[in-house]
C-alpha positions in Angstrom: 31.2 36.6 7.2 29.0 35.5 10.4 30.3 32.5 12.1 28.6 29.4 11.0 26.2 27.9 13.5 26.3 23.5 13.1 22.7 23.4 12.7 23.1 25.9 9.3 25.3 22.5 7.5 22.1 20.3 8.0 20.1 23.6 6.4 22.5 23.7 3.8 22.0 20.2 3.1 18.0 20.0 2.7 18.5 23.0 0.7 17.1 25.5 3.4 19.4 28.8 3.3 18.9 32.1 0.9 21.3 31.7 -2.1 23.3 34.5 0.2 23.8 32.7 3.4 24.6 28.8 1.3 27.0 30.7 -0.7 28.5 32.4 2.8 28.1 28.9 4.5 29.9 26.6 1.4 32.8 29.3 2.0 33.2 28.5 5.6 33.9 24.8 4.3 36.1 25.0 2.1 37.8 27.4 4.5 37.9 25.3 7.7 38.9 21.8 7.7 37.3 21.1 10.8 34.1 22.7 9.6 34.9 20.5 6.4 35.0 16.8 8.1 31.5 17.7 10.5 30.0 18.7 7.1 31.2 15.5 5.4 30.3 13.0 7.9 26.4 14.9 8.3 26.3 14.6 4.9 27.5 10.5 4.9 24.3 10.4 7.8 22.1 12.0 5.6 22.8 9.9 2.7 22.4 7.0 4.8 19.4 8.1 6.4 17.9 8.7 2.7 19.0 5.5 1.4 17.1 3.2 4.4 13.9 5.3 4.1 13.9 4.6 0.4 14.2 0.8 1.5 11.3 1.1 3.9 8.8 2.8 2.1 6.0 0.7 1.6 5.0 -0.4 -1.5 0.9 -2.2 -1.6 0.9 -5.2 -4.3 -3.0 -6.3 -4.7 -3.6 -9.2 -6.4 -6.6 -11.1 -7.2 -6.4 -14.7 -6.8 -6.3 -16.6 -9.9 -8.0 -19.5 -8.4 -10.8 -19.9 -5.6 -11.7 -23.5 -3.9 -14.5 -25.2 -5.2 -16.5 -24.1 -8.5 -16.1 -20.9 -10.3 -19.6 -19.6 -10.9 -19.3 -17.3 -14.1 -21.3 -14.4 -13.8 -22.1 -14.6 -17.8 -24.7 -17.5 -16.3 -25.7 -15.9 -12.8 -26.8 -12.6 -13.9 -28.6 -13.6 -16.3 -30.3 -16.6 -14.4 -31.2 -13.9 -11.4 -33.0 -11.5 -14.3 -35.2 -14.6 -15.4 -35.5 -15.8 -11.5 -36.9 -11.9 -10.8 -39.5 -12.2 -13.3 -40.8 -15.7 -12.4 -41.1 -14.4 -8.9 -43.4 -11.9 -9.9 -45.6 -14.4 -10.9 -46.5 -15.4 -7.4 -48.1 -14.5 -4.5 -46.4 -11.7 -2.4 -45.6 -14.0 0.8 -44.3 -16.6 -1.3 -42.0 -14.1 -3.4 -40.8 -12.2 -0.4 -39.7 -15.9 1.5 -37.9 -17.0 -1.9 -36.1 -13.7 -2.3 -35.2 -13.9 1.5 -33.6 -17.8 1.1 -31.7 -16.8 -1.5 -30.1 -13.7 0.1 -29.4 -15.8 3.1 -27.7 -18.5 1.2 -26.2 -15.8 -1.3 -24.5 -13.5 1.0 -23.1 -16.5 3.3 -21.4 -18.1 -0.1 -19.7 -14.7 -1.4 -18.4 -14.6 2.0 -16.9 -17.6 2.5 -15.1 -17.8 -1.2 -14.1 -14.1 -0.3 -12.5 -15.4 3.1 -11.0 -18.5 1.6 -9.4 -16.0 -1.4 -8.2 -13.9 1.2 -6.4 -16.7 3.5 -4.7 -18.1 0.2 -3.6 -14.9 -0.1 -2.2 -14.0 3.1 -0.7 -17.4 2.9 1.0 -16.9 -0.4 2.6 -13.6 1.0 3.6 -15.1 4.6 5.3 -17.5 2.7 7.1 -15.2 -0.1 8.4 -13.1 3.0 9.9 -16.2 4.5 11.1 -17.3 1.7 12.7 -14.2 0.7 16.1 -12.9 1.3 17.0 -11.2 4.7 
């Protein structure tokens, strides 16, 4: 039997060393109760080691809000309502359909923005306070 180098008990423990060599390597440490005890205590650290990254892996929780500020447009009413507004706008001039369709893309996007930011805070909020209130 070769003589057992220490980095060959942190091989044997992540399962890195032919059938051959493990099998030579277990030997040693059953042999040698020196060899024994470093073996033991790597394999305490690596136990250790394993349990706190299992503990700090991060786990993503998305939620959607169940409630926004303000009024809940439903989208059963709006798309609808945009359909009929398209057609209408067809009716007039090109100037005049072109500035309606702009005013209501700039007070559209501005709106979905703002209730997306405000969903967003609440959230953030909700979560800064879970953490604090949670265990340490």
């Amino acid at each position: 039997m070769t003589r057992i180098d220490p980095s060959e008990l942190s091989a044997l423990l992540d399962g890195e060393l032919t059938p051959a060599r493990a099998a030579e390597v277990r030997q040693a440490i059953a042999d040698d109760p020196a060899l024994r005890r470093e073996y033991e205590e790597l394999a305490r650290l690596d136990d250790d080691l394993k349990a706190h990254a299992r503990e700090a892996v991060f786990q993503p929780r998305v939620e959607i809000p169940q409630r926004l500020r303000g009024p809940r447009p439903h989208v059963a009413w709006i798309a609808p309502l945009l359909v009929i507004m398209s057609l209408a706008l067809r009716l007039l001039p090109l100037p005049i359909e072109t500035g309606v369709e702009v005013a209501v893309v700039v007070i559209l996007v501005p709106y979905v923005l703002r209730r997306l930011l405000l969903a967003s805070e609440q959230e953030r909020r909700a979560l800064a306070n879970e953490i604090a209130a949670s265990p340490r």
